[in-house]
N, C-alpha and C positions, 0 to 999 in steps of 0.2 A: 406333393406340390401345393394342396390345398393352405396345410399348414404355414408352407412358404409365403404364397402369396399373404394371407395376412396376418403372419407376422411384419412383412414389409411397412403392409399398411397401418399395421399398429406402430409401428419405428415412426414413418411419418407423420402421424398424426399427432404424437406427442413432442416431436420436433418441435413440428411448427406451436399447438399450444404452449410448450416450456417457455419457449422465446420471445410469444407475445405478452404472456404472464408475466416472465422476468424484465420484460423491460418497462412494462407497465408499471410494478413495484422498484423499479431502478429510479423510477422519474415521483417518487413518493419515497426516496432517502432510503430505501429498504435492501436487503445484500439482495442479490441476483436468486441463489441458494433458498432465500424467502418464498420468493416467487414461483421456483419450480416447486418446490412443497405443497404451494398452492394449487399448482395447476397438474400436480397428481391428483389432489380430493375433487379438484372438478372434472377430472373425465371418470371417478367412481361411479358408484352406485350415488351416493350423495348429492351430485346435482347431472350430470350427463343420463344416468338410469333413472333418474328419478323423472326428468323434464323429456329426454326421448327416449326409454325405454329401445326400444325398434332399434333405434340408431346407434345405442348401447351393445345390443346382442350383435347385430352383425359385424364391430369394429370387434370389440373384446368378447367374442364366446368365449364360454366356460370352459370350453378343451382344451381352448388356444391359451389358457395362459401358464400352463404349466411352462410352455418354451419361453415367455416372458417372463418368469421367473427365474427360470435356467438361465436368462440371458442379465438378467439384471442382478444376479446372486453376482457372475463374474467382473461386471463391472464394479460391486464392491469389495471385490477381492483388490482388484488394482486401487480402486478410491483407500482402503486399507494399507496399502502397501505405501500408497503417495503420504498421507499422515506421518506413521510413522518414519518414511524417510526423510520426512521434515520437522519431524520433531526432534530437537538436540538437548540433548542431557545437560547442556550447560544453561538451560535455561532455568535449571532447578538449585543451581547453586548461586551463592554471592547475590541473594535476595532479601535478605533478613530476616530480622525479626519475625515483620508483619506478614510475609510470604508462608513462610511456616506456619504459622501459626489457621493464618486464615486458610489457608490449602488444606489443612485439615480441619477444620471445621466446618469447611462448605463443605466436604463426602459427609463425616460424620453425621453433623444437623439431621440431612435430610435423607438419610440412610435408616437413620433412628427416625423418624419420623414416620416414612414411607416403610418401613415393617411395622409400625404401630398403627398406622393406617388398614395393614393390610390385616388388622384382628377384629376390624368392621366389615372389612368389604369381602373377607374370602367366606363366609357365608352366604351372601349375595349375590356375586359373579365368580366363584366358581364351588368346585364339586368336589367328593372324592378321588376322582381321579387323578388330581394334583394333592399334591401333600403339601402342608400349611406351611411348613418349612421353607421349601421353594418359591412359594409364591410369597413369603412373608422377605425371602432375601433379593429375590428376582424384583419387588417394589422397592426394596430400599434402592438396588443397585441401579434403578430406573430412576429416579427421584434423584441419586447423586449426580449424574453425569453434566457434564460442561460442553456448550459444540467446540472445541480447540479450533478447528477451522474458519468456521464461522466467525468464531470470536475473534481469532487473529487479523480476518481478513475485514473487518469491521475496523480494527484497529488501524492498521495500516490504510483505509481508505480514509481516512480520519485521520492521518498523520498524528496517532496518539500512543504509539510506542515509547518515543522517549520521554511521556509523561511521568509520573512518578505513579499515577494509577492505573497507565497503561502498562509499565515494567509491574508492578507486583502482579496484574492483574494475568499479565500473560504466563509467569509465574505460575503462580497458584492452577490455572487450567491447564497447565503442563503435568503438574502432578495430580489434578481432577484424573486427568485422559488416562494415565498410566494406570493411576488405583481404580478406579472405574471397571475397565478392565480385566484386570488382574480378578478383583470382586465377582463379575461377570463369569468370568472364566469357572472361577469355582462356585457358582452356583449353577451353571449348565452342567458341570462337571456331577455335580451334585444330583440334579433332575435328569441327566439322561444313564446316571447307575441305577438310579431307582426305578427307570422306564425301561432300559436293558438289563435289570438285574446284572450289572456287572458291578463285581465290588468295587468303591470309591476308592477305596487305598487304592490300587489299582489304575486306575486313574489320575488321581493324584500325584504319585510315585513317579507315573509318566510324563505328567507336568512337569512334573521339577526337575525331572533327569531332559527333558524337551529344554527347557530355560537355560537351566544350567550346561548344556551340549551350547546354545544361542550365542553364549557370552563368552566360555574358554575357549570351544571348539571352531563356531563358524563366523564367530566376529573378526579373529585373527586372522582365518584364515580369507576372510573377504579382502581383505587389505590387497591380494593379487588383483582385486579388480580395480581396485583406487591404482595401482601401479601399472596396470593396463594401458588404464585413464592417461596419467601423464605422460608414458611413452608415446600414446599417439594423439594425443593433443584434443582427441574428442570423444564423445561417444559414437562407437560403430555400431551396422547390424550385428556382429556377431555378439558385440558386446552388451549388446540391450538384451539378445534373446536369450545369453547367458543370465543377465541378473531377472529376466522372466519366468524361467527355468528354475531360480533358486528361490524363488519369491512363489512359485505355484508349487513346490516340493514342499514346504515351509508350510503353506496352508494346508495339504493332505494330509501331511502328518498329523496337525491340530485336531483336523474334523478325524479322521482317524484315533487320533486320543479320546475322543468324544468332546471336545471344547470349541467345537465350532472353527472352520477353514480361515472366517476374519479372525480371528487371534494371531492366528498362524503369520497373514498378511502384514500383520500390523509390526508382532514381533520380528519379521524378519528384515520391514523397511527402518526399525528403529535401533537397530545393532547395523545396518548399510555402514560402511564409512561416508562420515560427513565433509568430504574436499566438498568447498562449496561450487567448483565446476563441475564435481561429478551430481552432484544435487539437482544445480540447476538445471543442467541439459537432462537428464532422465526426467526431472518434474517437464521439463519443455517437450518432450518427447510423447509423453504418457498421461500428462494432462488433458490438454486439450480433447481428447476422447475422450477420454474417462470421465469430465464433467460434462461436456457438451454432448457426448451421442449417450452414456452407458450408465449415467447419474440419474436422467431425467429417465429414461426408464423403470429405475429401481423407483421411481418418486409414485410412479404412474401406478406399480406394482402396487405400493402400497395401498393408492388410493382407490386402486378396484377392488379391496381386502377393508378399507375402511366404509363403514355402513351407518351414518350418523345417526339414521332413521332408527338403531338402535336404542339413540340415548332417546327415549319415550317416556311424558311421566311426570311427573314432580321428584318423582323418589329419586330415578333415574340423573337427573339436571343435580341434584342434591348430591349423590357422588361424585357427581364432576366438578361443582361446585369445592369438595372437599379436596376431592385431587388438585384441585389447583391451590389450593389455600394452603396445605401440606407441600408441595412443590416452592411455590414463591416466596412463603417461610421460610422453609429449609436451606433454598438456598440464597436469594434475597437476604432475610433477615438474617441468618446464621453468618454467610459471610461479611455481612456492614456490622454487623456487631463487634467479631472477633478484628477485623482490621481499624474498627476507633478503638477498640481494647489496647492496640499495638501502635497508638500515637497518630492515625489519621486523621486528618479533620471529618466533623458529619458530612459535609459534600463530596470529599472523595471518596468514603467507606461507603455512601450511598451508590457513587457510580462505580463504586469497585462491584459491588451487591447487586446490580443491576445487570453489569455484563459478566458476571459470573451465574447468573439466571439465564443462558443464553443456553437453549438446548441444542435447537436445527436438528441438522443430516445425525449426529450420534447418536439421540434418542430415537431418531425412527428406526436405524439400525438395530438399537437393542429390541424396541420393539417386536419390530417383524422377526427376531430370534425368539422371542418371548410365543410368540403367536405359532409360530412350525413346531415347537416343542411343544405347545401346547397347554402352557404356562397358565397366559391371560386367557379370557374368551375373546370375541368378539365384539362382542359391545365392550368389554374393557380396555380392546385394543383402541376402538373408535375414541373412546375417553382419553386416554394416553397420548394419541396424534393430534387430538386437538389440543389439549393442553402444550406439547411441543411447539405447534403453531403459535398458539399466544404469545406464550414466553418468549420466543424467538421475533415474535414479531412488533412485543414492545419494549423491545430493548430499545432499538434507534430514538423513538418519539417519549419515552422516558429519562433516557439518557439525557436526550436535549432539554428538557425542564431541569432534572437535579443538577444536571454538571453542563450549562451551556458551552459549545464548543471555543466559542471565544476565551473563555473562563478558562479551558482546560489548557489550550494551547498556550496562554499567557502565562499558568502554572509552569510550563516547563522553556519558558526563556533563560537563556544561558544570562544571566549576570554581566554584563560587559562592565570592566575598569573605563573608566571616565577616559586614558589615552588611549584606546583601541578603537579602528576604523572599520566598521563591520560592512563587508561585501556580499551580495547574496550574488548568485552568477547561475541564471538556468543555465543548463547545456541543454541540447537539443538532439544536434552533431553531433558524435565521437570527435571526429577531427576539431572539430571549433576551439575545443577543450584547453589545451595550451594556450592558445593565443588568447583569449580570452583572462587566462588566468596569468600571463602574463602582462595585460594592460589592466587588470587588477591591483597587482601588485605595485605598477608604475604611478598608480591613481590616487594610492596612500598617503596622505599628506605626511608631510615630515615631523619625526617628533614622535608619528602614532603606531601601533601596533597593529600589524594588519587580522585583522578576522575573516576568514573567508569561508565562506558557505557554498559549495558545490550542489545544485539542486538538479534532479531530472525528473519531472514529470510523464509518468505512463500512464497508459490507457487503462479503466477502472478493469477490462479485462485482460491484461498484459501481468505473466506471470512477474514474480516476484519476491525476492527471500531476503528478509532482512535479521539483523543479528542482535544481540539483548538488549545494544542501545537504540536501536533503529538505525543501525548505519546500516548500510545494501550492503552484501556482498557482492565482488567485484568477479565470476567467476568468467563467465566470460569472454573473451577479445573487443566482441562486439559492445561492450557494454556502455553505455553514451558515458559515464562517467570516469570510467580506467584510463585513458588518456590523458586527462587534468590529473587523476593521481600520480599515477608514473611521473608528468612534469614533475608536479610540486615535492616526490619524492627525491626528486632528483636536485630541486634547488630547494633543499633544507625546507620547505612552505607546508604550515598544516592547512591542509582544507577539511572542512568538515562534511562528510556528502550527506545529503538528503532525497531520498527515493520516497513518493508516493505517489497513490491514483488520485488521475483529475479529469473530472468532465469541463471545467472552464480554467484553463492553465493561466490566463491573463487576472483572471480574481484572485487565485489561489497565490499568482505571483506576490500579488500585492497583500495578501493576507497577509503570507508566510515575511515578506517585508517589515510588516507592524509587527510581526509577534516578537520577531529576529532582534528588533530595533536598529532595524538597515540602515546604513548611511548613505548606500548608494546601493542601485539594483542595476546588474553590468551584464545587457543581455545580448548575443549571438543572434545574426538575420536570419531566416530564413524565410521562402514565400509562403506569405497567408494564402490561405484557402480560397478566401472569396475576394481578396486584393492581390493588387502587384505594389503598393505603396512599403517604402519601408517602415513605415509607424503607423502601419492598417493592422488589423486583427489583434492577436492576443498582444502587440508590441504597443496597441492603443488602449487597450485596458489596464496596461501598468502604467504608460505615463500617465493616465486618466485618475487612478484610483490609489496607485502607493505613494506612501508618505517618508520618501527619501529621492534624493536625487537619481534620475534615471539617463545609463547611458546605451546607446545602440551601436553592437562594432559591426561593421562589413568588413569582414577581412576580405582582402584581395592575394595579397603578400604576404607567406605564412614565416617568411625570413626577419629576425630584430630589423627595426626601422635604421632607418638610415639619418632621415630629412624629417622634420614637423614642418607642415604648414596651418597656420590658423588666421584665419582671414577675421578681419573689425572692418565694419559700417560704421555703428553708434555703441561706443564705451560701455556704456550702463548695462543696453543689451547683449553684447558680446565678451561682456567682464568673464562667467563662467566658463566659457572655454578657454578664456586666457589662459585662466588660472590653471585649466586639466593640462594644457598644451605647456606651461611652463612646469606643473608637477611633473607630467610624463618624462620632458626634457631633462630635468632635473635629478630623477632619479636615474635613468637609463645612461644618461649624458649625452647623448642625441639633441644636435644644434636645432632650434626653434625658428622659424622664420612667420614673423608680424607683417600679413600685408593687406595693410590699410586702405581702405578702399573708400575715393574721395567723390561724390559728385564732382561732371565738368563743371557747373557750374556754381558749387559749395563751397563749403571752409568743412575743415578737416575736423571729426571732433572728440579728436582726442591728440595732445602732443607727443610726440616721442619718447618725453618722461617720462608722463603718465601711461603711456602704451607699453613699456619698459618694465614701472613699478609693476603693473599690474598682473604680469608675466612673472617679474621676480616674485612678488610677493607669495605667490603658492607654494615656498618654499624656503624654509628660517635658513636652513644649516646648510644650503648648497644651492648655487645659480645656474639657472641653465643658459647655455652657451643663446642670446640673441641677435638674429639679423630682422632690421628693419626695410620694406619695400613700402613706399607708397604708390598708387596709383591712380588717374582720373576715370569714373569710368558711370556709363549708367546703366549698364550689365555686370552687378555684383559676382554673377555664378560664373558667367563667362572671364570673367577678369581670376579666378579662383581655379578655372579648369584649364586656363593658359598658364598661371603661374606654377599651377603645378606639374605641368609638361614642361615647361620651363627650366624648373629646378628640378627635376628629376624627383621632387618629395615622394615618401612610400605610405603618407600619413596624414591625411586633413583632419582635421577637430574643428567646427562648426558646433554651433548652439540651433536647437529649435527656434525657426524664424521663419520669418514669410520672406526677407529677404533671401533666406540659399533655400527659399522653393521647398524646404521642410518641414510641414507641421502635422501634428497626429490627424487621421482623419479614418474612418470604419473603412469605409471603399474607396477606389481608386483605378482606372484603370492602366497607370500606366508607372514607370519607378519613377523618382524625383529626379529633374535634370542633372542636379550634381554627381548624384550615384551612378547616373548611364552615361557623363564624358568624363569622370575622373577612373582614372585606372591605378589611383592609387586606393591604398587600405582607408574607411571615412568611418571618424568616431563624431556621435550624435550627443549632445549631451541636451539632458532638458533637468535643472536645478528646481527642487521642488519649493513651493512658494514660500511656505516660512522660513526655510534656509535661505531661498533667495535675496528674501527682506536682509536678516544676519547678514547677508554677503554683501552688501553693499556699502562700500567703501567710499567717502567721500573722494574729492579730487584733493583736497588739501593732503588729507591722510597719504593719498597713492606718493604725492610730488613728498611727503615728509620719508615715506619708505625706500624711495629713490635714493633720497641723501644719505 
């Protein structure tokens, strides 16, 4: 019972430090992953034993953490099992050149490095009772590794997948992770024959006949679970604790080989069939613990195993000093070498170099493998973990000096032809997704080819799998963007989707806008957070900040319209939604109705022609059907929310204006009057100001387009 209780209390305790750690380095651009790293070495010996001693021994006694170890070895059986179930084999082909080449040169480099390393140091840290062999391939295979996780999730929070140095880069740590590995494998393989006097062959033999069973025997035969899958449309209990079951056989056997249980894990999540719903829901399933309760334990592990107080010394500072130089060469320099060898520019083979020095969560792993065997010492291990840390930790704030994010994102803009109308379209909703993409398509001027960009923004902690070009997999029902696919599958329309994490969705809109070279951002309502306004929160940061025309739909009516109405005050100002309300019409054929709206005691200012042109003109090669209504009135909105009860319209288009009581504003606390007495569907449009200059058409011109 003693044990129990603290263990509990050691669960807690590193809860709550992982979370405050990780969000601390979240708000300093750092992965999450960073930060519980960190805040394993501060509840060590290193700064918790070192500053309370006292408060040290009674949280973590020495007895107590054999069960803390027992517990956190298991949560990296499953962190193992999740890797490899997301790693897909097709990441390693249809890369090129540059992929090849450099994926083998980031192991090699510092494989070769890090055994030539260890013909200084294995007189120093350690002894006969490792043999030089071991400890000369167990440094190489330490010094090679890549975090793949880490890295990937760096990439994708960075929307830098479908870069050019984001695809080789994810590449090449695909086949880091695998040879890694494999290397790993047969050097434990290695050091625990020589520690059990079991012959190697022997071992070995078992490996291969273990692999080789992996890939004829239980790959094929897993396919009953992908069939499982689709007959009943999700993941069940029976079916989870079936692939638990095959995924914990999978690891005994390994450590039973002598090559360690995570092999086992890793191997058996990497031969999984890849349906991307059976992926997604099992990573949904088995995540969220695995990193948030059973990760930061293992972090914790370590850090009460690393004893910095170790590195003591000049001499001492001087190995570490080495290891790191030998580390950041090997794979820094080795990979930025071989990828300018292969046609890169020096700034991207730098950032390629850079996040290819990314170690994290994989090197502590080998590590703490390294340190039960009995490999490293202790103070070697202490060296090792911190060098993990550095590397790991100046990736981000390097990365942004050599390859600024601006820089990178602009590298991978699609080329647009001069007749192509590029639409960016968050989704938010599932459902919005159609209708959205269908007053997209209505929006395309005539003449041009539509582009359309499907975007959804998750939470930086909202899982996520995306595929070699960065497009998301769709595996899900729920998934906010399968429903605009399915449309647009369905009416011949490519969309292109875009999935990534965002802490300010309203900037990142209007990044993604500039990089895209949007012509128009066509965004779905839903209620801000801290407003009830429609053009309050993140929908005030895009008209505020992106450089294209921005429209806002309220759908009401998820049925094709019926009726336009678009209400004019003053010509000039209400020109832009003429023109959406005449394109829309135009393409759909849906009849447009113009009602003009006159002070009692004003002149009208705009004539019938010109009210006419200015509708016709949003469209060369087809007219949309116009009816014109004037009225007197000196309630614009009310004049707007009668006529469209009136005519039944399913559809107003309004311009941003102080006239219809619409204009962007942070807070609010109430909706705009138009939105709460019209009951039809209200598109908002607000034309960004250098287009709007271009869009202004004289009166002569309008009355010349008329004739």
């Amino acid at each position: 019972m003693h044990f129990l209780l603290t263990l509990i209390l050691q669960i807690g305790v590193i809860l709550v430090v992982s979370r405050i750690v990780a969000a601390a380095f979240r708000r300093i651009q750092q992965p999450q992953v960073v930060g519980e790293m960190f805040a394993g070495i501060l509840l060590g010996p290193s700064l918790l034993g070192w500053l309370a001693p006292d408060v040290s021994a009674f949280v973590f006694p020495r007895e107590s953490l054999v069960h803390l170890n027992t517990l956190s070895q298991v949560g990296l059986v499953l962190f193992m099992f999740l890797v490899g179930l997301e790693f897909d084999p097709k990441l390693m082909r249809g890369r090129g050149h540059a992929a090849l080449v450099t994926s083998h040169v980031s192991i090699i480099a510092p494989f070769f490095l890090g055994a030539a390393l260890a013909l200084h140091l294995y007189p120093q840290l350690s002894d006969s009772s490792v043999s030089f062999d071991g400890f000369a391939l167990f440094m190489g295979a330490a010094m090679s590794v890549t975090a793949f996780p880490v890295l990937a999730r760096i990439l994708q929070e960075r929307n830098l997948v479908r870069t050019k140095v984001g695809a080789v880069t994810i590449a090449c740590a695909a086949v880091d992770d695998v040879t890694a590995w494999a290397i790993l494998a047969v050097v434990i393989a290695i050091v625990r024959a020589e520690s059990l006097h079991t012959p190697l062959w022997i071992t070995l033999a078992g490996t291969v006949a273990y692999v080789l069973a992996m890939v004829f025997l239980v790959r094929p035969a897993l396919g009953l679970i992908e069939k499982r899958y689709h007959n009943t449309g999700r993941v069940t209990q029976d079916l989870l604790a079936v692939v638990l079951l095959i995924a914990l056989a999978s690891a005994w056997t390994t450590e039973y080989l002598g090559i360690h249980a995570l092999f086992g894990a890793f191997c058996i999540g990497a031969v999984m069939p890849k349906d991307k719903g059976l992926v997604h829901e099992l990573a949904e399933k088995l995540e969220h613990v695995t990193v948030v309760f059973l990760l930061p334990i293992f972090f914790a592990n370590a850090g009460l195993r690393t004893q910095i107080g170790l590195v003591t010394g000049a001499e001492m500072w001087i190995f570490f000093g080495l290891i790191m130089l030998v580390a950041v060469s090997g794979k820094f320099g080795g990979s930025t070498i071989a990828a300018r060898m292969t046609g890169l520019s020096w700034r991207e083979s730098s950032a390629l170099g850079i996040l290819m020095n990314t170690r994290g969560l994989m090197e502590l792993v080998i590590l703490t493998i390294g340190l039960d065997l009995g490999v490293i010492s202790p103070a070697l291990f202490a060296m090792m973990v911190m060098m993990a840390l550095l590397t790991t930790f100046m990736t981000t704030p390097i990365l942004q000096w050599l390859y600024p994010l601006r820089l990178m994102r602009e590298a991978a803009r699609d080329e647009s032809e001069p007749d192509e109308f590029t639409v960016l379209v968050p989704v938010s909703l599932p459902a919005s997704g159609p209708g959205l993409l269908r007053l997209a398509r209505a929006l395309v001027p005539s003449g041009r080819r539509p582009r359309v960009y499907g975007l959804h923004l998750r939470r930086s902690d909202e899982h996520a799998v995306t595929d070699l070009e960065g497009t998301p997999d769709l595996p899900a029902q729920e998934f906010a963007l399968q429903p605009m696919l399915r449309a647009a599958q369905e009416a011949s329309v490519e969309v292109r989707p875009l999935v990534f994490a965002s802490e300010r969705p309203g900037r990142d809109i209007a990044d993604l806008a500039r990089v895209k070279g949007a012509d128009m951002v066509l965004l779905g309502w839903h209620k801000p957070v801290i407003s009830r306004r429609i053009l309050g929160g993140a929908v005030y940061d895009v008209m505020t900040n992106a450089p294209a025309d921005v429209a806002v739909y309220l759908e009401r009516r998820f049925a094709p319209w019926s009726r336009i109405l678009v209400p004019c005050r003053d010509l000039a100002r209400d020109l832009p939604a003429l023109r959406a309300a005449g394109r829309i019409g135009a393409t759909t054929g849906v009849p447009v109705t113009v009602l003009h709206i006159v002070p009692p005691s004003g002149t009208p200012s705009a004539t019938d022609v010109e009210l006419r042109a200015a509708v016709s003109s949003a469209s060369d090669s087809q007219r949309a059907e116009v009816t014109l209504e004037q009225v007197r009135s000196d309630d614009p909105v009310g004049a707007v929310v009668s006529a469209a009860r009136r005519g039944e319209h399913d559809l107003v288009v309004v311009g941003v204006s102080n006239a219809w009581g619409i204009e962007p504003a942070i807070f609010g606390v109430k909706h705009e009057r138009l939105a709460e007495e019209t009951e039809a569907s209200l598109l908002i449009l607000r034309t960004h100001e250098i287009a709007a200059q271009r869009a202004a058409v004289p009166r002569p011109a309008l009355r010349e387009a008329a004739e």
